[in-house]
N, C-alpha and C positions, 0 to 999 in steps of 0.2 A: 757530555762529560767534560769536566776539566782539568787538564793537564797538571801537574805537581808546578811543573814552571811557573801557569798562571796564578795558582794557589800563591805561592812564593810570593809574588810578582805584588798580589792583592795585596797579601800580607803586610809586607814592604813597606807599601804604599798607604796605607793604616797607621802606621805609628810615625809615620813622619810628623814632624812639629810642623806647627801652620807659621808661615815667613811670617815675619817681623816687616809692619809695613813701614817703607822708608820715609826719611823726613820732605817732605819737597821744600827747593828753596826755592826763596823766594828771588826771580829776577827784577831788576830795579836797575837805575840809567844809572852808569858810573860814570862820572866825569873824570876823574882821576885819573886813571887808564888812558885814556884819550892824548889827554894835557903832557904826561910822560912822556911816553913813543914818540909824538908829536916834537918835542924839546928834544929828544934825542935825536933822533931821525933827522931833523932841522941841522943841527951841530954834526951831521955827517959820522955819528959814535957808537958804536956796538954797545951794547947791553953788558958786556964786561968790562969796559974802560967806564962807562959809570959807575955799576955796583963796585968797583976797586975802589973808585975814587970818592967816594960817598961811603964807605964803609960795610956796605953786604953784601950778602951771597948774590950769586947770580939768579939761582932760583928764587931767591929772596924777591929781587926786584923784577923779575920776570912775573911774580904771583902779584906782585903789585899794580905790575901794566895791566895784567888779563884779569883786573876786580877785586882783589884782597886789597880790604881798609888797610894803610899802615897807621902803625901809633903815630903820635902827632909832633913827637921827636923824629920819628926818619922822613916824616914831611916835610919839619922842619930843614932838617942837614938838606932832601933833594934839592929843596925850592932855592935854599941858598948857594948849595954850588950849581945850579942854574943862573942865578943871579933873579930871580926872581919872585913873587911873593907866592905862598902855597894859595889864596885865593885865585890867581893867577891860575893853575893848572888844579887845582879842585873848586871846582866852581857851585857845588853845592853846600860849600860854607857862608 
């Protein structure tokens, strides 16, 4: 015999909506990521005396090192207050 609980329990578990299956992404070599850190880290400079000095958040360019494409404008501003050209530190262009 079964319990009202498990009755319940069944129930319950019957009308639940079936998840939503998630997107997988896709991993791929970031060069960009690399090329940043790398120039910072070299220059001895936190992660906030660049994004200050380049113009973004911190989070901004923290999502930048760890894989987020930037537009090709904050490419551009990074590489140049680097002194350096964005092929230089994205090397899949």
């Amino acid at each position: 015999m079964v319990s009202q609980a498990e009755q319940f329990a069944r129930a319950k578990k019957a009308r639940r909506r079936p998840r939503k299956a998630r997107a997988v992404k896709v991993r791929r070599k970031v060069c960009w990521r690399c090329g940043i850190r790398e120039l910072r880290e070299r220059h001895g400079l936190s992660i906030r005396d660049v994004a200050e000095a380049v113009g973004l958040s911190v989070g901004g360019l923290w999502d930048i090192e760890r894989g987020t494409d930037p537009q090709l404008t904050t490419a551009v501003r990074i590489a140049g207050w680097f002194g350096v050209s964005v092929c230089d530190i994205w090397a899949d262009l």
